[in-house]
Structure formats: structure tokens, C-alpha cells
PDB file of N, CA, C, O and CB in Angstrom:
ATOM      1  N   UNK A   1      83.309  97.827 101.083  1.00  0.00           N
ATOM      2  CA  UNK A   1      83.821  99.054 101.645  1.00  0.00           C
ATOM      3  C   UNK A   1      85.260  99.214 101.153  1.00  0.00           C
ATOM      4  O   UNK A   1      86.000  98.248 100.966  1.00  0.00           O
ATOM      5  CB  UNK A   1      83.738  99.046 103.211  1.00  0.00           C
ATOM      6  N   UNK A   2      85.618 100.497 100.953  1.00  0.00           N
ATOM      7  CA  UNK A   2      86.941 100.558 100.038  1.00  0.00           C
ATOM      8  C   UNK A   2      87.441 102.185 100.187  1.00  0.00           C
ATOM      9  O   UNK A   2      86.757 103.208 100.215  1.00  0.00           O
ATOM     10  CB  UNK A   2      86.550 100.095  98.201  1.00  0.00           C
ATOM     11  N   UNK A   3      88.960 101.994 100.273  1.00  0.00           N
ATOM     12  CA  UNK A   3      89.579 103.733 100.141  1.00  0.00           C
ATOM     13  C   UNK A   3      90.527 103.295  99.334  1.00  0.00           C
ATOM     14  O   UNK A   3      91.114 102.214  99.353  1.00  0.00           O
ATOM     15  CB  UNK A   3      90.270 104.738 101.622  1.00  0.00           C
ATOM     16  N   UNK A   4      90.687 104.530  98.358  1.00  0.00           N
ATOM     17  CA  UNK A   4      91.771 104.392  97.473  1.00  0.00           C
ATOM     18  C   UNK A   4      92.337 105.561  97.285  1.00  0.00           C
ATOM     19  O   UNK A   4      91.725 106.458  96.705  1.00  0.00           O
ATOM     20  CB  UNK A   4      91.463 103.853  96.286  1.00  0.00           C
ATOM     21  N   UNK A   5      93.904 105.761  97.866  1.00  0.00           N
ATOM     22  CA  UNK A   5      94.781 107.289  97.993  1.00  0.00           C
ATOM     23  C   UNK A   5      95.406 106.953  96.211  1.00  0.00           C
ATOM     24  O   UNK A   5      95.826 105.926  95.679  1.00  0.00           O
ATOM     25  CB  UNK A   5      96.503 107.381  99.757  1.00  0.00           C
ATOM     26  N   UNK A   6      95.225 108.225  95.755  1.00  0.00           N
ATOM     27  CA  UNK A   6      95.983 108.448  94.716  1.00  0.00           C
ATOM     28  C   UNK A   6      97.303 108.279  94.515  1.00  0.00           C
ATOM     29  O   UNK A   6      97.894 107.678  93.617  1.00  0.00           O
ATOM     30  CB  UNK A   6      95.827 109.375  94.482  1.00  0.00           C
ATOM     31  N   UNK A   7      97.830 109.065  95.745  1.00  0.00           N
ATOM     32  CA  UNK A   7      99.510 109.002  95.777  1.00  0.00           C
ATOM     33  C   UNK A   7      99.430 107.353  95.780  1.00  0.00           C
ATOM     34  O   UNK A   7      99.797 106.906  94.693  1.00  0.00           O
ATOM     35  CB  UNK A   7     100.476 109.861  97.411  1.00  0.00           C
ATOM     36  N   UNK A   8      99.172 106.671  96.415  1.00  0.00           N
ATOM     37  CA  UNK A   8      99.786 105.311  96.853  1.00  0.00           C
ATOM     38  C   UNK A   8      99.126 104.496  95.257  1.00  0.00           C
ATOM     39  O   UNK A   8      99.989 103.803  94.718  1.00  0.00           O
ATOM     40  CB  UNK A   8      99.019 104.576  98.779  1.00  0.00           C
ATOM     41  N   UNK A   9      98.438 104.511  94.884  1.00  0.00           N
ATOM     42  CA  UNK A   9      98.380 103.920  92.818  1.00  0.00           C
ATOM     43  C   UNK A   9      99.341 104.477  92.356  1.00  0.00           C
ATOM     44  O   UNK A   9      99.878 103.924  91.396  1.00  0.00           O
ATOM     45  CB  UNK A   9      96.999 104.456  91.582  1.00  0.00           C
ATOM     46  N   UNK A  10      99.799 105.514  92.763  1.00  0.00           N
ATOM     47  CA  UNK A  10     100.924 106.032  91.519  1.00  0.00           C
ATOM     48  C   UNK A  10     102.267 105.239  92.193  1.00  0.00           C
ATOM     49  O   UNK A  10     103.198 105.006  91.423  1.00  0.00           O
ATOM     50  CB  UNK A  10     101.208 108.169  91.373  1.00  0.00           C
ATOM     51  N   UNK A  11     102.339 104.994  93.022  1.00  0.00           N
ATOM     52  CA  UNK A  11     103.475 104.115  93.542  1.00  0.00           C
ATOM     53  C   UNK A  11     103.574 102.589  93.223  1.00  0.00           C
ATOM     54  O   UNK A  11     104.509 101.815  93.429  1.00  0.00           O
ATOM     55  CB  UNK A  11     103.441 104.199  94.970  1.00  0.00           C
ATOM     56  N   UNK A  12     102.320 102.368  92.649  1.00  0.00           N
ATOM     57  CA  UNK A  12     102.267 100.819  92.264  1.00  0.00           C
ATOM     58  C   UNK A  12     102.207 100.828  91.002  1.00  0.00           C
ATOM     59  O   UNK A  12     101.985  99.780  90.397  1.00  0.00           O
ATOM     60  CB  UNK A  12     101.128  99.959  92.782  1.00  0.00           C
ATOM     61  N   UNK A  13     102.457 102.433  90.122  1.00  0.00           N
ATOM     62  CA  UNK A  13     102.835 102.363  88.960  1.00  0.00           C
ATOM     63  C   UNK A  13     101.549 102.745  88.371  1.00  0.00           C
ATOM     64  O   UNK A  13     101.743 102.930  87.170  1.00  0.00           O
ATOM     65  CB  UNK A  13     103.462 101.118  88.586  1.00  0.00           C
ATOM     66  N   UNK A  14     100.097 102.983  88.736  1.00  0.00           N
ATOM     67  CA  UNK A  14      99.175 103.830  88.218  1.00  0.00           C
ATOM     68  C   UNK A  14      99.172 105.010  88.093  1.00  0.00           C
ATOM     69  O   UNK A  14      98.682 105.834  88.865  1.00  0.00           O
ATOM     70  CB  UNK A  14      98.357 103.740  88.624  1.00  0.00           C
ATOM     71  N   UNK A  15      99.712 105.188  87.121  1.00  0.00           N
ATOM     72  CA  UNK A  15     100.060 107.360  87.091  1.00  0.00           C
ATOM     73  C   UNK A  15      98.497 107.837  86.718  1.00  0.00           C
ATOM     74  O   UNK A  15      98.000 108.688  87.455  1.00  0.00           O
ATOM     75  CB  UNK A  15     101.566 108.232  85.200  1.00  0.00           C
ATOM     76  N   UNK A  16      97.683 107.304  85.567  1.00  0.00           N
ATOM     77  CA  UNK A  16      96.093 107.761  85.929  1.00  0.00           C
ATOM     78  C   UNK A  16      95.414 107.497  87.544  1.00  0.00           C
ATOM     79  O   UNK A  16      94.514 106.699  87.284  1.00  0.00           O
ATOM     80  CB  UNK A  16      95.072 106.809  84.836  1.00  0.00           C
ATOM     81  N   UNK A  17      95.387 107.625  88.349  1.00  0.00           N
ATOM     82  CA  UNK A  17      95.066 106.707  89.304  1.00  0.00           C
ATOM     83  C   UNK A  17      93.577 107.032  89.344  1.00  0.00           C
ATOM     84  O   UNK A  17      92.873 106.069  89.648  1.00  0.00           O
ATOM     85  CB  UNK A  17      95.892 106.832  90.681  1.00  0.00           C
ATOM     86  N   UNK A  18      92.776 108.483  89.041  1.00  0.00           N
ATOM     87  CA  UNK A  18      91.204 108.141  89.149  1.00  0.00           C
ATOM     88  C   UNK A  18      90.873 108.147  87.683  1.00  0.00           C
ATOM     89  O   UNK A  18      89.744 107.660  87.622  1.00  0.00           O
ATOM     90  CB  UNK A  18      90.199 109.308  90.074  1.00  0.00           C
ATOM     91  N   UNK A  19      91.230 108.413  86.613  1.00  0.00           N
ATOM     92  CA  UNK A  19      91.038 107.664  85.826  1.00  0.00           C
ATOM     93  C   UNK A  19      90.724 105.933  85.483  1.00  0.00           C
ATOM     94  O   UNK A  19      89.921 105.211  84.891  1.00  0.00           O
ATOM     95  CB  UNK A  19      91.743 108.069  85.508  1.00  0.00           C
ATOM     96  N   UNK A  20      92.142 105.866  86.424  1.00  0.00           N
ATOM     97  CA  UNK A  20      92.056 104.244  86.178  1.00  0.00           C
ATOM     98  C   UNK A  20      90.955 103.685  87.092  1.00  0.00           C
ATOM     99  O   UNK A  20      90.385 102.732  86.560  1.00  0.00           O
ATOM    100  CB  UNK A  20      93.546 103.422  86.556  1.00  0.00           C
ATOM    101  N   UNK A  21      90.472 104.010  88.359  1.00  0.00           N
ATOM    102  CA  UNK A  21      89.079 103.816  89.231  1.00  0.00           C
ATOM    103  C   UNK A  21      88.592 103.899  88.302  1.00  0.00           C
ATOM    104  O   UNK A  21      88.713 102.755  87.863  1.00  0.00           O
ATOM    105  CB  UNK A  21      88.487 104.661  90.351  1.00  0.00           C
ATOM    106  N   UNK A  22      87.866 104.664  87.302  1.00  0.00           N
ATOM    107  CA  UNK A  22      86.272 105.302  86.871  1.00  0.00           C
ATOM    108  C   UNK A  22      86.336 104.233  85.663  1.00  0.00           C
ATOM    109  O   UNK A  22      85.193 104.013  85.261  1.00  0.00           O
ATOM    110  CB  UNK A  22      86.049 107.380  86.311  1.00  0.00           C
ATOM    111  N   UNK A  23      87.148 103.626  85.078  1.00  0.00           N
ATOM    112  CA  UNK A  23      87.373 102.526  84.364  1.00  0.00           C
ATOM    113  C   UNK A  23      87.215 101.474  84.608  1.00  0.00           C
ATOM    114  O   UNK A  23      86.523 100.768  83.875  1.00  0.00           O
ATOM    115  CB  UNK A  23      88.181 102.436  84.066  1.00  0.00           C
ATOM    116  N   UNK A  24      87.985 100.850  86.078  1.00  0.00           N
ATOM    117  CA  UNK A  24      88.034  99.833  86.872  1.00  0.00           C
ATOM    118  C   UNK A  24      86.808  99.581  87.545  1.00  0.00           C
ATOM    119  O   UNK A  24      86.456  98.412  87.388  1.00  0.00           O
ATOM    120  CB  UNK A  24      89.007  99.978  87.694  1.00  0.00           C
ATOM    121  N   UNK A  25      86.055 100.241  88.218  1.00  0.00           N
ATOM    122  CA  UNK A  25      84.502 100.122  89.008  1.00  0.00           C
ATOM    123  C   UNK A  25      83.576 101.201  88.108  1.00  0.00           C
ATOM    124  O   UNK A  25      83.232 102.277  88.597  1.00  0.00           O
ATOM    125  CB  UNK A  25      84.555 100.711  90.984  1.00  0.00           C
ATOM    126  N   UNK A  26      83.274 100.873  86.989  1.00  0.00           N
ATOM    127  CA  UNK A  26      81.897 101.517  86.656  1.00  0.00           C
ATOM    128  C   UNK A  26      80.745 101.472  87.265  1.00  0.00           C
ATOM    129  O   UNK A  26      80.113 102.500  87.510  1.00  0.00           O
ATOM    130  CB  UNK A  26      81.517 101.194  85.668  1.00  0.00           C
ATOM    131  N   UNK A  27      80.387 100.449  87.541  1.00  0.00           N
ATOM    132  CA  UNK A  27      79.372  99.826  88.292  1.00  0.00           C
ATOM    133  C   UNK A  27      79.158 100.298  90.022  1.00  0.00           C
ATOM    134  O   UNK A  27      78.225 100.180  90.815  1.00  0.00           O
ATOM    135  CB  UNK A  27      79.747  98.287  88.140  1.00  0.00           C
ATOM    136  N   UNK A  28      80.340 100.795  90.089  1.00  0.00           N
ATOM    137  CA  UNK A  28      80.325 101.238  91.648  1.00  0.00           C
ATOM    138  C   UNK A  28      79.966 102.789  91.805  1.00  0.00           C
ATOM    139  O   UNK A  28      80.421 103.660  91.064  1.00  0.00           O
ATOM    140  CB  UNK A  28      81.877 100.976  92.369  1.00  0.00           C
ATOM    141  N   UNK A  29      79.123 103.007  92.829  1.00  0.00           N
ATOM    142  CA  UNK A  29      79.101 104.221  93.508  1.00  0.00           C
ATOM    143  C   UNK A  29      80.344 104.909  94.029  1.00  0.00           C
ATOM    144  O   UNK A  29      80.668 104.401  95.103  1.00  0.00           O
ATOM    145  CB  UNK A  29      78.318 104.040  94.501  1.00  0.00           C
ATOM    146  N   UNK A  30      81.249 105.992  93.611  1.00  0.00           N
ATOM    147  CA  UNK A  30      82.512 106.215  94.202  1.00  0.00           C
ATOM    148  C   UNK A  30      82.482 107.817  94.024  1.00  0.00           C
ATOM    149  O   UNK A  30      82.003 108.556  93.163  1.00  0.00           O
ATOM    150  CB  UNK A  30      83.822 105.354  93.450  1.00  0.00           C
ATOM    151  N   UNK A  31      83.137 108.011  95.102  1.00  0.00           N
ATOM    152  CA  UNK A  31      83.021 109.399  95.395  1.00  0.00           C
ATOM    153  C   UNK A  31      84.563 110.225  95.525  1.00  0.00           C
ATOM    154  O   UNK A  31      85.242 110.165  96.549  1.00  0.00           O
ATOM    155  CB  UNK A  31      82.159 109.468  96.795  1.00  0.00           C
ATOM    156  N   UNK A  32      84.874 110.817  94.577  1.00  0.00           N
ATOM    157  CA  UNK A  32      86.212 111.568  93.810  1.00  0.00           C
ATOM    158  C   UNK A  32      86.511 112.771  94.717  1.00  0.00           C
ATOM    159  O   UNK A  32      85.826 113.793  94.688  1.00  0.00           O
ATOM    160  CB  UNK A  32      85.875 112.186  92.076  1.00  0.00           C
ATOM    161  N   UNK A  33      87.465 112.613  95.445  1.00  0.00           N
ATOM    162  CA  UNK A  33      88.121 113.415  96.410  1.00  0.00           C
ATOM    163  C   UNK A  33      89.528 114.234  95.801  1.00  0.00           C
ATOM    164  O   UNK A  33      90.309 113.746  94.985  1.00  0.00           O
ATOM    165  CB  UNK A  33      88.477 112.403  97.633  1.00  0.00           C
ATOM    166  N   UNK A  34      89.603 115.218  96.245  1.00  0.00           N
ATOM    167  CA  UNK A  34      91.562 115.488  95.767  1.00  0.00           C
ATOM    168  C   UNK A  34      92.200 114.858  96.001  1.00  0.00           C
ATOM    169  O   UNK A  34      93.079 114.936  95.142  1.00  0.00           O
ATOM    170  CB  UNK A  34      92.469 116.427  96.189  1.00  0.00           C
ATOM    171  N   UNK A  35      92.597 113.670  97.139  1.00  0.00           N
ATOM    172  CA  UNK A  35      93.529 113.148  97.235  1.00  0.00           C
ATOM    173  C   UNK A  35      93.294 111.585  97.766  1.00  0.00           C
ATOM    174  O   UNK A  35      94.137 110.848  98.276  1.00  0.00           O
ATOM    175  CB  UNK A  35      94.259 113.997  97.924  1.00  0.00           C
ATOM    176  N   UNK A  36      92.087 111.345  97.530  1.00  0.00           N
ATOM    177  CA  UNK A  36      91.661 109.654  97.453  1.00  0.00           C
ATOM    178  C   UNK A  36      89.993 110.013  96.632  1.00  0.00           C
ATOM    179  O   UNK A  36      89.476 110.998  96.105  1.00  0.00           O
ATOM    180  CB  UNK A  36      91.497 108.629  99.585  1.00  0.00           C
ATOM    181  N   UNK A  37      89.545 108.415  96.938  1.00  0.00           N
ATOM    182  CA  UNK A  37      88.538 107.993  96.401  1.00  0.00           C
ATOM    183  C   UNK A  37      87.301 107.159  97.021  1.00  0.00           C
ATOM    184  O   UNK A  37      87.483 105.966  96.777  1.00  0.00           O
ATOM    185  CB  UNK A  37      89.048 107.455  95.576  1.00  0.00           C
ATOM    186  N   UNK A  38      86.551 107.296  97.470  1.00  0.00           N
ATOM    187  CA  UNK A  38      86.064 106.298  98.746  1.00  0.00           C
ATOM    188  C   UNK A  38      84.557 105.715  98.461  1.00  0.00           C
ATOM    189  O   UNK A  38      83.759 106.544  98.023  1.00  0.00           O
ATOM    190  CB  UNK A  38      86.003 107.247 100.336  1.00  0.00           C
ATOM    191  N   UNK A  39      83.996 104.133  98.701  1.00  0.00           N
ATOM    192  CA  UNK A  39      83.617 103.748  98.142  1.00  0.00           C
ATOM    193  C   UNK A  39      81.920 104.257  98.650  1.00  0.00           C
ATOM    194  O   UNK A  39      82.011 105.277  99.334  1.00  0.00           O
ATOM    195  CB  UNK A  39      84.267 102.591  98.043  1.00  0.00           C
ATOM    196  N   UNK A  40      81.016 103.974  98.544  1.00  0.00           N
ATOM    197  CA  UNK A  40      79.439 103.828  98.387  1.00  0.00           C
ATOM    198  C   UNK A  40      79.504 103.940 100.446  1.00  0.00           C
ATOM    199  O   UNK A  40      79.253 104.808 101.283  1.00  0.00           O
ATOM    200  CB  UNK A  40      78.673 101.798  97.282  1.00  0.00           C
ATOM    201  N   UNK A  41      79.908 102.740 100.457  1.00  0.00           N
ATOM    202  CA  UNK A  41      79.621 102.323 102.054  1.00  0.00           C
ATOM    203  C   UNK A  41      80.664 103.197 102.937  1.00  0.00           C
ATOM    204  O   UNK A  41      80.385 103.280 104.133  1.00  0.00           O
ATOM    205  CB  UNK A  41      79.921 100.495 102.377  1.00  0.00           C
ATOM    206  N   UNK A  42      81.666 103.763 102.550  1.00  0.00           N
ATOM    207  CA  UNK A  42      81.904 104.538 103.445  1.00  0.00           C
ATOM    208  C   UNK A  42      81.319 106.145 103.501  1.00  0.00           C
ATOM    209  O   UNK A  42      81.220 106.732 104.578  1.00  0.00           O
ATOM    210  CB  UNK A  42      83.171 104.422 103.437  1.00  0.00           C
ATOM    211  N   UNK A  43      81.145 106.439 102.897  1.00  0.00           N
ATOM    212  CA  UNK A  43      80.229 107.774 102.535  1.00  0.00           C
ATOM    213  C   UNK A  43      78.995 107.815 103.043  1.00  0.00           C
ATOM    214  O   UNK A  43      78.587 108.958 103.246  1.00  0.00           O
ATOM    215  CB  UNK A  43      79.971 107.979 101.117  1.00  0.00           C
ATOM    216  N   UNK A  44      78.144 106.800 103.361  1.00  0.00           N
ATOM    217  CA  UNK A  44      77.070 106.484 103.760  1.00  0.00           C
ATOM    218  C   UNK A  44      77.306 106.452 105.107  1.00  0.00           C
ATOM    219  O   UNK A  44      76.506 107.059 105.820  1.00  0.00           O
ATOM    220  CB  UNK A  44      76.574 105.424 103.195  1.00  0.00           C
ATOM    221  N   UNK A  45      78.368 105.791 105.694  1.00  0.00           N
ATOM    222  CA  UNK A  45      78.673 105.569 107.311  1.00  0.00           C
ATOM    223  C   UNK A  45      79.197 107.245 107.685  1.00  0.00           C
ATOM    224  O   UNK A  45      78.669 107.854 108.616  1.00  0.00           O
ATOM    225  CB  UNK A  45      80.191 104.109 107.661  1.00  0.00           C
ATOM    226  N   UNK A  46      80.335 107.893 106.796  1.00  0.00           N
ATOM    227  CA  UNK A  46      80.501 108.997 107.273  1.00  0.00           C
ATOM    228  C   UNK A  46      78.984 110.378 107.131  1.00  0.00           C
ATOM    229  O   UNK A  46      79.073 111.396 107.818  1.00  0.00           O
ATOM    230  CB  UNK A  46      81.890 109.286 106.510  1.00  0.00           C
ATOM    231  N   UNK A  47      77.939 110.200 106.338  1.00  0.00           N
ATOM    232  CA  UNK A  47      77.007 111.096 106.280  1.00  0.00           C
ATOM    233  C   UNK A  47      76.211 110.597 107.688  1.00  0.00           C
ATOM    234  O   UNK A  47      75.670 111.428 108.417  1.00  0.00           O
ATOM    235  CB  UNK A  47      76.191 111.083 104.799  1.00  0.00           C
ATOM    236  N   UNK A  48      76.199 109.392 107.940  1.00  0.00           N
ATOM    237  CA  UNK A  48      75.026 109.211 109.261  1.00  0.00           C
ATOM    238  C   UNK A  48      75.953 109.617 110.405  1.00  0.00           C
ATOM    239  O   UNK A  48      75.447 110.099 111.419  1.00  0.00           O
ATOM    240  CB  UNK A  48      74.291 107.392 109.571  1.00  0.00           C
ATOM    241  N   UNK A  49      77.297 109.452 110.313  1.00  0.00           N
ATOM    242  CA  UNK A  49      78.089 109.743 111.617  1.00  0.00           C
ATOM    243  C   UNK A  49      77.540 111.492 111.335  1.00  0.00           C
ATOM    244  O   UNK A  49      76.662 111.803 112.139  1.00  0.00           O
ATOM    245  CB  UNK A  49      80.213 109.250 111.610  1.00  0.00           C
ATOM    246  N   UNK A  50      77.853 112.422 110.522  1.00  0.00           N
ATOM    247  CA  UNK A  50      77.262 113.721 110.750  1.00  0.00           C
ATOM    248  C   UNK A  50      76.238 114.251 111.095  1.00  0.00           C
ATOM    249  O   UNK A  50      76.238 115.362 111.624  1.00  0.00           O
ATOM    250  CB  UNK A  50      77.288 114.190 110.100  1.00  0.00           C
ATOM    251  N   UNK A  51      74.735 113.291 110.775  1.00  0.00           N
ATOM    252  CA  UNK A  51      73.560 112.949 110.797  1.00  0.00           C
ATOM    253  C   UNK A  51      73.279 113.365 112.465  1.00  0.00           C
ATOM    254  O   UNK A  51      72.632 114.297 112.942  1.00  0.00           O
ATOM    255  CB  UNK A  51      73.381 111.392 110.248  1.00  0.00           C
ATOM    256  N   UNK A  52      74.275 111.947 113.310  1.00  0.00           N
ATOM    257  CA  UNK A  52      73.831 112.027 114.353  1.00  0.00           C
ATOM    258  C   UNK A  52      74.742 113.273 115.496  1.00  0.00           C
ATOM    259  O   UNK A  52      74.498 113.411 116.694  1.00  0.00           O
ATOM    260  CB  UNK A  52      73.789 110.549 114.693  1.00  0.00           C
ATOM    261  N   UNK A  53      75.505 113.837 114.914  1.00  0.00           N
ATOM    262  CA  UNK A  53      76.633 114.854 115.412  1.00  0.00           C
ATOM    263  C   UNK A  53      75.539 116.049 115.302  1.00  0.00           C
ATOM    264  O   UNK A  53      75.466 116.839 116.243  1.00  0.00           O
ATOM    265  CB  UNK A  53      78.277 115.030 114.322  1.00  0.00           C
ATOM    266  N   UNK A  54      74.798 116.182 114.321  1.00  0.00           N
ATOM    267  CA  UNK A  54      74.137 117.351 114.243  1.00  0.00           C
ATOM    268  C   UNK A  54      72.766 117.379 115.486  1.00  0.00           C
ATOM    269  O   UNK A  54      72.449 118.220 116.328  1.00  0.00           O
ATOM    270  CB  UNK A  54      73.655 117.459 112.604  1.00  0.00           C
ATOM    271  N   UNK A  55      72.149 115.939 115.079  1.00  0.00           N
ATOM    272  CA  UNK A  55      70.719 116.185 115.633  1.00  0.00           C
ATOM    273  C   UNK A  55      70.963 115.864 117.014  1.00  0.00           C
ATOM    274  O   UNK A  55      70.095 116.228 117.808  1.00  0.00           O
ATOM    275  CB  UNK A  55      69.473 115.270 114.968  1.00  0.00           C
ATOM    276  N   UNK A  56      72.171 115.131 117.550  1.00  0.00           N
ATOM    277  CA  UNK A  56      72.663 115.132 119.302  1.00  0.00           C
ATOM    278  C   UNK A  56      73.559 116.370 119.551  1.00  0.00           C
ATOM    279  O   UNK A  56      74.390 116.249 120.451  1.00  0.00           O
ATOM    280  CB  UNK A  56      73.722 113.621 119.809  1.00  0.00           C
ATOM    281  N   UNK A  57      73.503 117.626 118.833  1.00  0.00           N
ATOM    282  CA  UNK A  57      74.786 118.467 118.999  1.00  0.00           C
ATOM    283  C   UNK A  57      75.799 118.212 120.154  1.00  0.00           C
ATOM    284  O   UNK A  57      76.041 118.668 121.272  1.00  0.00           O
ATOM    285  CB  UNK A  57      74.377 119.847 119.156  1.00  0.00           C
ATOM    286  N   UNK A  58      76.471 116.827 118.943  1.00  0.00           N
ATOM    287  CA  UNK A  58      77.700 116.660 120.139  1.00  0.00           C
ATOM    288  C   UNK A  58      78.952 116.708 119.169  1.00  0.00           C
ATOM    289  O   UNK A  58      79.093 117.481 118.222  1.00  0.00           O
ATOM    290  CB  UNK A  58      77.660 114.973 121.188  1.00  0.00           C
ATOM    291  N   UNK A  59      79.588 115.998 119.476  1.00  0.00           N
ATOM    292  CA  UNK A  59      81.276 116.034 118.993  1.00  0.00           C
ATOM    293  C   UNK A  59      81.074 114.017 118.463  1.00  0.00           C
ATOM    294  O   UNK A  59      80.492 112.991 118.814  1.00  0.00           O
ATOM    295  CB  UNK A  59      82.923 116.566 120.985  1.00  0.00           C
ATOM    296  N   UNK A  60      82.035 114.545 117.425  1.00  0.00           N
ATOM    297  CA  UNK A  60      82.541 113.351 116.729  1.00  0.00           C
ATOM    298  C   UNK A  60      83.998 113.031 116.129  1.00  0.00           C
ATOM    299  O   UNK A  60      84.517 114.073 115.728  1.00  0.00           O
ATOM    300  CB  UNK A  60      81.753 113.260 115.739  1.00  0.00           C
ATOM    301  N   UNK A  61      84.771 111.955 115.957  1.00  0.00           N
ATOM    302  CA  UNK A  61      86.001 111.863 115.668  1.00  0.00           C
ATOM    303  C   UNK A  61      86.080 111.353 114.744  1.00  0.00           C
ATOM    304  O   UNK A  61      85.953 110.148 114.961  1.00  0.00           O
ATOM    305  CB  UNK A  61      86.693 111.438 116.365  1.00  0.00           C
ATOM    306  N   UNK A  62      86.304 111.658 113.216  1.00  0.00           N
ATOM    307  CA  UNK A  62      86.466 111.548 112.161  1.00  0.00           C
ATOM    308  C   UNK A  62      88.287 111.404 111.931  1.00  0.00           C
ATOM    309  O   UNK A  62      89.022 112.001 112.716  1.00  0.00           O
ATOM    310  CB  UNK A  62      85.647 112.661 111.584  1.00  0.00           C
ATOM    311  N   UNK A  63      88.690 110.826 111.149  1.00  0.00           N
ATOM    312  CA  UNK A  63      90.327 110.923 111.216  1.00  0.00           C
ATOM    313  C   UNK A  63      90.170 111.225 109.678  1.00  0.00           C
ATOM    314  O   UNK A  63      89.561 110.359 109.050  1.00  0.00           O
ATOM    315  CB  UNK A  63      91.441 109.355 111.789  1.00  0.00           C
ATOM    316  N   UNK A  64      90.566 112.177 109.062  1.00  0.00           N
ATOM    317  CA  UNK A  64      91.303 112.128 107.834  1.00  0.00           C
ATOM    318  C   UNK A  64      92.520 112.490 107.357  1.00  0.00           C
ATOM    319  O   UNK A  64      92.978 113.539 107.810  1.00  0.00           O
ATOM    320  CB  UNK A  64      90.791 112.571 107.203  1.00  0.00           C
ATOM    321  N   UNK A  65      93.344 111.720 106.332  1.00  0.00           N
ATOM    322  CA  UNK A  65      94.810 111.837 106.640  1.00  0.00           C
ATOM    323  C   UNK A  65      94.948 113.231 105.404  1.00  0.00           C
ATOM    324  O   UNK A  65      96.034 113.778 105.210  1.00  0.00           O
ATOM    325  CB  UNK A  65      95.902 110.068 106.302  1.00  0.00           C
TER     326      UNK A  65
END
């Protein structure tokens, strides 16, 4: 499980920063956001958290920064 903010690679001196992902994890499932990158297993946990928000029409708390 893995998040990776763009701004914060370019602070450790990765100015490609999803470039440098799509290089770095070929092999990985990763899902290209505007302003991060997030791995296989969290995408999967956030689609079933919607999953069950829809088919219990209730409320859910998602945080994104």
C-alpha cells in the first residue's frame, strides 16, 4: 500500500516526479492523480468504501488533502 504527493518528490529533488514513478514501479498497478499517485491497494479499499456508501445509502469519510 503506497501514496506518493508530487510536490513532496520534488522536494527530495525529483523534479520528474510521475515520470520518475512510471519508471520506478512498472510492474505496479498505480493510479496518476494531479497531485499524487496511489498504489493498487489503496484504490481498491477506496472503490469498496464507495461500493458500500452507495448500496447502504449512507455517508462516508474519505480525507483528501
Amino acid at each position: 500500500m503506497w501514496f506518493a504527493e508530487y510536490d513532496t518528490l520534488g522536494r527530495l529533488g525529483i523534479s520528474e516526479a510521475e515520470s520518475f514513478i512510471k519508471k520506478r514501479f512498472k510492474s505496479d498497478a498505480v493510479e496518476y492523480l494531479s497531485s499524487c499517485c496511489i498504489g493498487q491497494l489503496i484504490r481498491d479499499q477506496i472503490e469498496s468504501e464507495v461500493d458500500e456508501v452507495i448500496s447502504s445509502k449512507s455517508w462516508s469519510d474519505i480525507m483528501v488533502r
